[in-house]
N, C-alpha and C positions, 0 to 999 in steps of 0.2 A: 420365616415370613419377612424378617428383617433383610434378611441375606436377597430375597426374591423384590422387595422394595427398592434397595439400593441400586441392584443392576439394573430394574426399570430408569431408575431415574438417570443412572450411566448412561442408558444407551439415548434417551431421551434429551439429554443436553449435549451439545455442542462441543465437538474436544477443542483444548485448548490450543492445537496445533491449527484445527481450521479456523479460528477466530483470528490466528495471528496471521491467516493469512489472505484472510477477510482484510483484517487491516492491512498487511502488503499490500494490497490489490487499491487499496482506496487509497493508500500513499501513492501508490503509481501513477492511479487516476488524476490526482492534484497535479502532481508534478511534471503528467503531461499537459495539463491544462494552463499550468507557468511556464512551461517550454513554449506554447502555443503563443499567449501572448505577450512574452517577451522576444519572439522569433520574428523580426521584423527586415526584409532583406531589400537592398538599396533599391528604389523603386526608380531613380535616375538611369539606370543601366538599361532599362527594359527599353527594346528595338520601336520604332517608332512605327513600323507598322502594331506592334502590339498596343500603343496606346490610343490607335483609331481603330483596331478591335475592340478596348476597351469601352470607346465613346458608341459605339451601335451598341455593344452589351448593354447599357446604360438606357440607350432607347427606347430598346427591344423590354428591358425590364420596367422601365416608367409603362409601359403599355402592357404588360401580363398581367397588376391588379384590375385593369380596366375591363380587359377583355377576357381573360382567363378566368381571375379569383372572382370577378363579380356571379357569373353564373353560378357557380361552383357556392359560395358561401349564401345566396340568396335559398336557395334549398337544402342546406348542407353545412351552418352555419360554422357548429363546432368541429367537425373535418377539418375545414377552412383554419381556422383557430389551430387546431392540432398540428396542421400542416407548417406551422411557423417551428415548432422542435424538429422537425425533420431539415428545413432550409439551415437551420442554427448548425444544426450536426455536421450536414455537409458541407458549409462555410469552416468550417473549424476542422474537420479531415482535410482539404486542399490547401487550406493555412499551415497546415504542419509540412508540407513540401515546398520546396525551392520554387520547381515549375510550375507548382499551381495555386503560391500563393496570393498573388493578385486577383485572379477570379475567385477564389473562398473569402478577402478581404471583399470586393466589390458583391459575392453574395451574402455577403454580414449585413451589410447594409439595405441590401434588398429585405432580410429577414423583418426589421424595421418596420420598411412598406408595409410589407405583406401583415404584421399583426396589427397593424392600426388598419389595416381596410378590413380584414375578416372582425375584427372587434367594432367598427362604425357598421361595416354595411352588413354584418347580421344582427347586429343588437338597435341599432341606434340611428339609421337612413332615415326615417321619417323626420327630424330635426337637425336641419343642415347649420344651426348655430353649433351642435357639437362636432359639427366635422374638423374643421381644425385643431380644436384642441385635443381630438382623437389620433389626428394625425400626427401629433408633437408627440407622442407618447416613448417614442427615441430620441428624442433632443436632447436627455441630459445623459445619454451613454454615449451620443456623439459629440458632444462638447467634452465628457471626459475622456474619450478616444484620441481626439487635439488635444487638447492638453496634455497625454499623455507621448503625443508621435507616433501614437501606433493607429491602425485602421485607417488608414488618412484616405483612401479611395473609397471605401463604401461608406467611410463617414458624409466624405462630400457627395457621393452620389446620393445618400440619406436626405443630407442639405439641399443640395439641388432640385430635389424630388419634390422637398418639402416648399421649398419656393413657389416652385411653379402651382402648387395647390393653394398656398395662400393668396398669390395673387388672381389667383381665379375663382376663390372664394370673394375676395374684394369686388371681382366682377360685378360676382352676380349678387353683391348687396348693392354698390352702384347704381346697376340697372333694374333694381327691385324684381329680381327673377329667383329670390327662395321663396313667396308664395307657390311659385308655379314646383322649385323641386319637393315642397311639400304634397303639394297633388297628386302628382306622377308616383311617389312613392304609396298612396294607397286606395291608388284605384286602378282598375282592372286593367289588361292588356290592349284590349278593347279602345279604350278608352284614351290613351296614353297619345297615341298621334294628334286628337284635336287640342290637347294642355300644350306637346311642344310647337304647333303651330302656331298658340298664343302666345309662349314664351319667345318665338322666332319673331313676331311683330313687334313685341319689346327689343329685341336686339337690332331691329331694324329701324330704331330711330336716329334721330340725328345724336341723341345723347348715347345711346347704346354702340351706335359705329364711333363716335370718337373717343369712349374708353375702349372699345377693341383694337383700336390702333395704337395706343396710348399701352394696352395689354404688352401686345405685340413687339412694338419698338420696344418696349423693357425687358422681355424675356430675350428676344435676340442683344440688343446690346451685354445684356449680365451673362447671357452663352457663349457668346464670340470673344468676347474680350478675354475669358480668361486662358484660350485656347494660345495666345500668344505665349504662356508663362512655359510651355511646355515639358509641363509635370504631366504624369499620367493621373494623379489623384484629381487635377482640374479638367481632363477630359471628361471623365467619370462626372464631376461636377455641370460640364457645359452638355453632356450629352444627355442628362438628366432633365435639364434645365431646356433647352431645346427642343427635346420630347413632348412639352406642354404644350407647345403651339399644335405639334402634330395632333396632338389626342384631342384638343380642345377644336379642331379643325374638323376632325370626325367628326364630334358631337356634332357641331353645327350641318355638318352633310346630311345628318342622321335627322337631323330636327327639318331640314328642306323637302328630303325625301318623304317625311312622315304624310 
């Protein structure tokens, strides 16, 4: 009985050759994860056509939470959510290459974006006071990214992203238009075209057009200027930043047509 106890429990526990090699595996796993972020390769050398790829990249990415995540995480909230470890993984596989680590650095940053919009705009839309502070929920991995020298294109692309939402939050307390995105977020579909047509007569005042120009002239100025420095990491930053006008341009098409 004894002899028939012990080998249950042999066979039952774990030998201690696959434990240790349990641990191999998760020491490799560390230490490719410090290879990762201390692998940082001269971002000055990269061809100048590559760093106005980077600036559409940038664009093109300020506008997939808008038009993409938003559908996606209003019915789908936690997908949406879940979906930020899958961008993580795959910014951090093309960061481990030479050739691709610029777009894994610029989709680190994106990763950012994307969990502060699946976390506001499925839990928390209906209070556009938390939109901000939802959105900052990367700001202090991208400050310790600068500070550290590493990530420095999807940090600023973070950065830049994050601008352009603050100052278009500022807007719309300016022109008293978060009554109206309280509305629109819960009432029917139906319904949603006569609220932005209200909100469109607010931005149609004389107060309303002269901080849209006031908008305007600040995000192009803080977009164009830095394009002078030509660094790739401040493309990523101005093509972020520059994107605001486009998206924020939509909206209002969107709000005309309504």
């Amino acid at each position: 009985m004894i002899n028939n106890t012990l080998s249950s429990y042999t066979a039952s526990t774990p030998s201690i050759d696959t434990e240790l090699d349990l641990a191999d595996t998760g020491q490799k796993g560390i230490r490719q994860l410090e290879s990762t972020l201390s692998f940082s390769p001269s971002l000055p050398l990269i061809s100048t056509q590559q760093t106005w790829l980077v600036f559409a990249a940038a664009v093109f990415l300020v506008s997939v939470p808008v038009f993409v995540e938003a559908p996606i995480v209003r019915s789908l909230p936690s997908l949406s959510l879940a979906l930020t470890a899958f961008w993580v993984w795959l910014s951090f596989s093309l960061m481990s290459r030479t050739a691709t680590y610029v777009w894994g650095d610029l989709l680190l940053g994106f990763s950012g974006s994307w969990l502060a919009g699946a976390i506001y705009w499925g839990w928390l839309r209906w209070e556009p006071l938390w939109h901000l502070p939802v959105e900052s929920i990367g700001l202090p991995f991208a400050c310790w990214c600068l500070m550290k020298n590493w990530g420095k294109v999807g940090s600023w692309f973070y950065l830049g992203s994050l601008l352009g939402t603050a100052l278009t939050d500022v807007y719309f307390y300016l022109v008293d238009l978060m009554p109206y995105w309280r509305q629109i977020m819960r009432v029917d579909a139906d319904v949603a075209p006569q609220i932005l047509q209200n909100a469109l007569i607010q931005v149609q005042t004389p107060w309303g057009q002269s901080w849209a120009i006031v908008l305007a002239l600040v995000l192009l100025t803080v977009g164009i200027l830095p394009l002078n420095l030509k660094q790739i990491h401040w493309y990523a930053f101005s093509g972020a930043v520059l994107s605001t006008i486009l998206v924020d341009s939509l909206f209002l098409l969107a709000a005309i047509a309504a």
